[in-house]
N, C-alpha and C positions, 0 to 999 in steps of 0.2 A: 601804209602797207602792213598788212598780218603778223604776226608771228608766224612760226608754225602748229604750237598750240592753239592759236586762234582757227586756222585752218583746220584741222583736228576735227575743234570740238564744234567749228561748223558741218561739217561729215557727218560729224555721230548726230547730230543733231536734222539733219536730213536723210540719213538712213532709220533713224527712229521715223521720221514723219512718213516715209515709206513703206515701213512696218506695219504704223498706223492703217495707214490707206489698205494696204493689202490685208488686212485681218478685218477691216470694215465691209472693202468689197466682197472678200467671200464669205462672209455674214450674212450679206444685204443678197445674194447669188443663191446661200443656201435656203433664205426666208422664200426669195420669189419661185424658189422649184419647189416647195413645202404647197405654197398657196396654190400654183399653179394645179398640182396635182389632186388640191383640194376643191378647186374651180369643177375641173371634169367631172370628177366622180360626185359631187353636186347635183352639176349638170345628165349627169349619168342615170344618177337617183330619180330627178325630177323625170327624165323620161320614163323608167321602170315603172313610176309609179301612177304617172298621169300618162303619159302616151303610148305606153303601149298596149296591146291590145293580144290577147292569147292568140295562136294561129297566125300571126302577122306576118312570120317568117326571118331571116339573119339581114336579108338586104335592105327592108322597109325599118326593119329594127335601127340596122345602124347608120343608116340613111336621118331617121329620128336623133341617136345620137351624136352627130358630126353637124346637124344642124343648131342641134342643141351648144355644145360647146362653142361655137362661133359667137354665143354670147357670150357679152360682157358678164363679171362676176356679180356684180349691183345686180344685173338686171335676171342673172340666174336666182341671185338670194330673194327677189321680189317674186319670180314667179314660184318659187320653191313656199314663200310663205304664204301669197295667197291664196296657193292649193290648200293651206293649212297640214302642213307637213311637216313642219317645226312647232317643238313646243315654245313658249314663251321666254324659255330660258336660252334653247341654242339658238332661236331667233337672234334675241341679244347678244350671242358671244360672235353668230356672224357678220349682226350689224356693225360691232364693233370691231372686228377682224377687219371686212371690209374696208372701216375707217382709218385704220392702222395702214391698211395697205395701198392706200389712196394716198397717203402720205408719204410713205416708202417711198412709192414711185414717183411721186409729183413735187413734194416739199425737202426731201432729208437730204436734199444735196445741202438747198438754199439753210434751212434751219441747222446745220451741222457741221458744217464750214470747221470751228471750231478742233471737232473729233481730230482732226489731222494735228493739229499744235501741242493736243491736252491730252492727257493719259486717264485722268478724270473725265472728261467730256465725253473720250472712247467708251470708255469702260460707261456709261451712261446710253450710248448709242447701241452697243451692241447689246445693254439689257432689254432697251426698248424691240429690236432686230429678232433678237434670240423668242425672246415672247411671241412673238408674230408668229413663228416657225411652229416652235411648241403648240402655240391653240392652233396651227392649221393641223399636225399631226392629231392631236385631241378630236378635233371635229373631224376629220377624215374616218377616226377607229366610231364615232360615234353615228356618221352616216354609213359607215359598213354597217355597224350593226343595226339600224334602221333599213338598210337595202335587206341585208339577212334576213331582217326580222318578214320584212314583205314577201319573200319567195315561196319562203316557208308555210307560210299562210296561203300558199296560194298552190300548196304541194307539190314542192319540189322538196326535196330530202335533201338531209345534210351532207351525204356521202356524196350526190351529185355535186351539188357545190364544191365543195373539199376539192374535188377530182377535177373542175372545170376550172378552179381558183388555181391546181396546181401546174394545170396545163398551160395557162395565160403565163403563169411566171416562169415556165420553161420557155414559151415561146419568147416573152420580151429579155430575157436574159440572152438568150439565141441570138435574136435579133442585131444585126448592124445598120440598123436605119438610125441617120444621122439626121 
């Protein structure tokens, strides 16, 4: 039978591991709304750029985009590069985003087991975690300005932009769709 200090400082030692856990899951929570949002406007992009077509209209437009999104992230970064859309460099940082995130989902329970026992191991996981997020915001600012870059050229004026970019985040701010 325990002491009471034994009891204790099995507690403390369970509400650390629960700390753990919860500062991992909303790490791993924040990484996958980072990619996720970097998935679409990808997907977004590749339409802009190859599918659509001047005069097409809002409903064939995003009839285009919501088909687009229902791909998988692999298979939007594949057609996104065989159009030759990416240079050689953000090529690579989505391949390996990608791979990073193929792991997230699939491997970092199994590979990280760990992270819950170890403050080292944590702090280890949530650098790997934190990066993922990071380059998905990185490449997100770097396909806005790739989508930017294309409208422009295709004259549309900054101030419509500006104006249409201010109205989308009024609307999804608005919004209570769950």
């Amino acid at each position: 039978m325990g002491t009471g200090l034994d009891c204790m400082e099995e507690l403390r030692q369970q509400i650390e591991k629960a700390d753990r856990l919860a500062a991992i899951t909303q790490r791993i929570g924040f990484a996958l709304w980072q990619i996720q949002e970097l998935e679409g406007v990808t997907a977004q992009y590749f339409v802009l750029v190859v599918q659509a077509k001047k005069g097409m209209g809002l409903f064939a437009g995003n009839a285009l985009d919501e088909k687009a999104k229902k791909k998988t992230f692999g298979a939007t970064i594949n057609k996104v590069s065989k159009a030759g859309l990416l240079s050689a460099e953000l090529e690579s940082r989505f391949t390996n985003l990608l791979s990073e995130r193929n792991w997230l989902v699939h491997r970092s329970r199994a590979d990280s087991r760990g992270a819950i026992h170890s403050a080292l191991k944590m702090q280890r996981l949530l650098a790997r975690i934190d990066k993922m997020a990071e380059e998905s915001l990185s490449l997100l600012r770097e396909i806005g300005i790739l989508s930017e870059t294309h409208v422009k050229e295709h004259g549309v004026p900054e101030e419509y932009i500006d104006k249409k970019a201010k109205e989308l985040l009024e609307q999804w701010h608005a919004s209570d769709v769950i």
